[in-house]
Structure formats: C-alpha cells, structure tokens
C-alpha positions in Angstrom: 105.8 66.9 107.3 106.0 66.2 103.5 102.4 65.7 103.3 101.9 69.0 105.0 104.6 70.6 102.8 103.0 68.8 99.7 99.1 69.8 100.4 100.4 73.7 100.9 102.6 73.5 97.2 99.5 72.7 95.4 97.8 75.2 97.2 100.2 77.9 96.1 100.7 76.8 92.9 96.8 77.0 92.6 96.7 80.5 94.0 99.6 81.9 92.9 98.8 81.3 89.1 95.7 82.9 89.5 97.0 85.3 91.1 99.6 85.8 88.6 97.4 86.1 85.8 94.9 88.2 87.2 97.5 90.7 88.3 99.2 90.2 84.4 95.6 91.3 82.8 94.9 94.0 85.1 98.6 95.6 84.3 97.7 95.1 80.6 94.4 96.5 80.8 95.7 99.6 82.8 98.4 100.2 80.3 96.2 100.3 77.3 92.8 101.4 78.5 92.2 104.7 80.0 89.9 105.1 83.0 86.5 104.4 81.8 87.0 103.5 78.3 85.7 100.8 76.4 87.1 98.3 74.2 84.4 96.6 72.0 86.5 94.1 69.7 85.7 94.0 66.2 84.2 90.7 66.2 80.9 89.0 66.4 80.9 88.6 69.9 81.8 92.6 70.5 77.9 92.2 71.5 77.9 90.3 74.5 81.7 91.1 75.7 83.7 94.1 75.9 86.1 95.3 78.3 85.9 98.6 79.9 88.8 100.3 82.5 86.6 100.8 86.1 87.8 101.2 89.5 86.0 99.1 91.9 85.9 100.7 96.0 83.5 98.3 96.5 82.7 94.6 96.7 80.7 92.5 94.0 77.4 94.7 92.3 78.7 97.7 94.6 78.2 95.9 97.8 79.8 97.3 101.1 80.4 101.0 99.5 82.9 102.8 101.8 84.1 99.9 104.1 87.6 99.6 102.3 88.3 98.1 106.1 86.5 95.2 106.1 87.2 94.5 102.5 90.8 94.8 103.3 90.5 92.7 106.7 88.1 89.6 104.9 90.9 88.4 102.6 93.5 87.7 105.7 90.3 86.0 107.3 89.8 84.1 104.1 93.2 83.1 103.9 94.2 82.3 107.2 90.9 80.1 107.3 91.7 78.3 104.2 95.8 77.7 105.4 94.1 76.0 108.2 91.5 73.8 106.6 93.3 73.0 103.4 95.9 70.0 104.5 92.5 68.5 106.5 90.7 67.5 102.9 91.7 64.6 102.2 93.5 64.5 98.6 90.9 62.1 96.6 88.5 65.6 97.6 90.3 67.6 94.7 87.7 69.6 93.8 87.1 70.9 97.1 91.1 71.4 96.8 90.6 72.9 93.6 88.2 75.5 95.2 90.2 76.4 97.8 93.0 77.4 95.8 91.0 79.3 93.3 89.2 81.3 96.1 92.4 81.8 98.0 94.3 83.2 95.1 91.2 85.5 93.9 90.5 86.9 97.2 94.6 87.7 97.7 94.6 89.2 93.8 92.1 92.1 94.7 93.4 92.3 98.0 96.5 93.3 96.0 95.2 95.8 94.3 93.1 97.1 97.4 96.6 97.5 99.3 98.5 98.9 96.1 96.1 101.3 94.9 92.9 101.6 96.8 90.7 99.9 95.3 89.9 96.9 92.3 90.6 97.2 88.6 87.4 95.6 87.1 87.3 95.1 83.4 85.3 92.4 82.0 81.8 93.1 81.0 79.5 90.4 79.6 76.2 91.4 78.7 73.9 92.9 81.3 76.1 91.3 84.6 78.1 93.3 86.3 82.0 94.4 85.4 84.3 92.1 86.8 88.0 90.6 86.8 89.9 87.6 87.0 90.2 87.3 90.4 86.4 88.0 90.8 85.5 84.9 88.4 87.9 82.5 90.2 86.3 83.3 93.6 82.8 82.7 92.1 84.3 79.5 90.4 86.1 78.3 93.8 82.9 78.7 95.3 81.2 76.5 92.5 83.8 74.1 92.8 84.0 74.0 96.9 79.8 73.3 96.8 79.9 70.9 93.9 83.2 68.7 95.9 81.7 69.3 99.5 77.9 67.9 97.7 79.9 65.2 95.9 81.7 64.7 99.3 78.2 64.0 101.3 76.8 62.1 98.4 79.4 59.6 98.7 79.1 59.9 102.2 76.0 58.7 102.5 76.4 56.2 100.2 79.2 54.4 101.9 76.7 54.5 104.4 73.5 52.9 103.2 75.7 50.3 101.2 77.2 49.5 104.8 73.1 49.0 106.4 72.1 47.1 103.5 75.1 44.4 104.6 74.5 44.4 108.3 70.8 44.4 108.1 69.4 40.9 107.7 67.3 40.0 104.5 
C-alpha cells in the first residue's frame, strides 16, 4: 500500500506541476494579450519565436475540427489508462515514469481549458510549426520520453537475454 501510494505521489507531482505551469502561462498570456495579437520580443530571437493569443477548438495542426466530444472524452481515457498502468513500471523504468506523468498532466491542462472555456489557449509560435502551449509540448515530450524508456526497456531486455544464452550454451 505505500508503494502504491508512493508510485501515484510522483505521478501527481509530475502532472500537477505541469499542469500548474501550463495553466499559470495561459492565465498570463490571456491577461496581457488580446485575442489574436502578437508579441514579437525585441530580441534576436523575435525571428524564430513569438507568442500570439489563438483559441484552439481543435486538436494538434487543426485535427478533429468540430468534435469537442471526443477531445473532451480522450483525456479521461488517457488518464484512467495511465492510473492503471503507472504503479506496474517498475521504478528503475523512470523515464517511462517520467512520460507518463508529463503526458498525463498535458492532456488534463487542455482538458482544463476545454471544460472551462471551450476550447485551448495556444500561444507559442516557433518558426513555421504550428501554435502551441505548454501542455501541448509536454504531451509531445511524454511521448518522446515513453518511446525512448519503453526502447531502452526492450534493449535491456534483450540483452539480459542473450548474455543469459551465451552462459547456458556450451563453447
């Protein structure tokens, strides 16, 4: 029971600081931008990053346009999945751990947003890619960390493996 109770703390410490932070720079953002304006700091890097006030009814790059539904529904899904699977990797897997949280907590800060006011408050634009936010970069980072940690996971797998043949199979 205090495993349990300890796997799920660093869970929600994970996912509540992002979630904390993404919901403390949208709040910011909406206080000081207007809807559509742009903010190009005076700096050399005004070129490749600006932030600009959108409001996002879709998914990422506009997919899923007018199913608020299932974009509402897929974060419970998300979570209740991760609840479930989280105290099962083992704790040496930490950056599957790691990935979990991160996703969790991104996909429950727009899921905020898409219960509180309808839809997403994007704001980050980096060059050409499309306007993001917070929670949006630490789902595409949970991801990158769940597929590095499951790869590292399989790697070392198979290691333990083949270093076990090599000792049972005679010379």
């Amino acid at each position: 029971m205090k495993k349990l109770f300890s796997d799920y703390a660093v869970l929600f410490l994970i996912a509540g600081i992002v979630i904390l932070l993404d919901q403390l720079t949208k709040a910011v953002l909406r206080q000081n931008l207007m809807f559509g304006e742009i903010y190009h700091p005076e700096l050399w890097i005004s070129q490749y990053i600006r932030f600009i006030h959108l409001r996002n009814t879709a998914a990422t790059n506009g997919m899923f346009q007018n199913m608020s539904g299932v974009l509402t529904v897929f974060p419970f899904v998300v979570a209740i999945v991760i609840l479930y699977y989280f105290p099962r990797v083992p704790r040496r897997d930490w950056l599957i751990r790691l990935g979990l949280g991160l996703y969790l907590g991104g996909a429950l800060g727009n899921l905020i947003d898409r219960l509180r006011q309808g839809y997403v408050t994007d704001f980050i634009s980096v060059g050409y890619f499309p306007v993001f936010n917070l929670a949006d970069a630490c789902v595409s980072l949970g991801v990158v960390c769940l597929s590095v940690g499951l790869w590292l996971h399989e790697k070392a797998k198979k290691g333990s493996l083949n270093s076990r043949n090599e000792t049972i199979s005679p010379a």
